[in-house]
BATIPA-734157 format. One record per residue (C-alpha): residue in one letter; x, y, z. Coordinates in steps of 0.2 Angstrom, whole numbers, plus 2048, in hexadecimal, padded with zeros to 3 digits. Each point is the difference from the previous one (the first is absolute). Layout:
AXYZ ...
end
This chain:
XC3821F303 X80F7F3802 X7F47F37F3 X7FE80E7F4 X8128007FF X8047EE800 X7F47FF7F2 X80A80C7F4 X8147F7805 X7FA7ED7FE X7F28037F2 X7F47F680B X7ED806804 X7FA7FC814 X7EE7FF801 X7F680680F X80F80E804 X7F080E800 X7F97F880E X80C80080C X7FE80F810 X8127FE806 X80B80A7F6 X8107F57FC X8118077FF X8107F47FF X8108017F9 X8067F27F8 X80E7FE7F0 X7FD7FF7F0 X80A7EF802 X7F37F780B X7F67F47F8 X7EF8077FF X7F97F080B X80B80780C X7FE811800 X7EA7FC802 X8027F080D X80D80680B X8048147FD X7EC8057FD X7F67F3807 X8087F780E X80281180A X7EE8087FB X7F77EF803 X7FC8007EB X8007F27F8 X8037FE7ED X7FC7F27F3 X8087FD7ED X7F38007F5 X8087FD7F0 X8128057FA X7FF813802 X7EE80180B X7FE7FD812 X7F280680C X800807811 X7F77F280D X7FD808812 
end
């Protein structure tokens, strides 16, 4: 899944990614800002919505 690898490139961890049905494939550069890449890329298109936890933790919100 499209998380699982955003998880390894910017060292983050997204909670909640288990629980989402729809399966999510993007492309996006390794450039973008990892807001970018979950707000606009991931989420605005799949309807996702993500929040920043912490520095490196953000969870999925439906």
């Amino acid at each position: 899944m499209i998380l699982e690898e955003i998880e390894r490139q910017y060292d983050v961890v997204i909670d909640g990614k288990d629980n989402l049905k729809e399966i999510v494939t993007r492309d996006f550069s390794r450039g973008s800002s990892l807001d970018d890449i979950l707000n606009n890329i991931i989420g605005r298109p799949s309807g996702i919505k993500f929040e920043k936890v912490s520095k490196n933790r953000y969870r999925v919100i439906k």
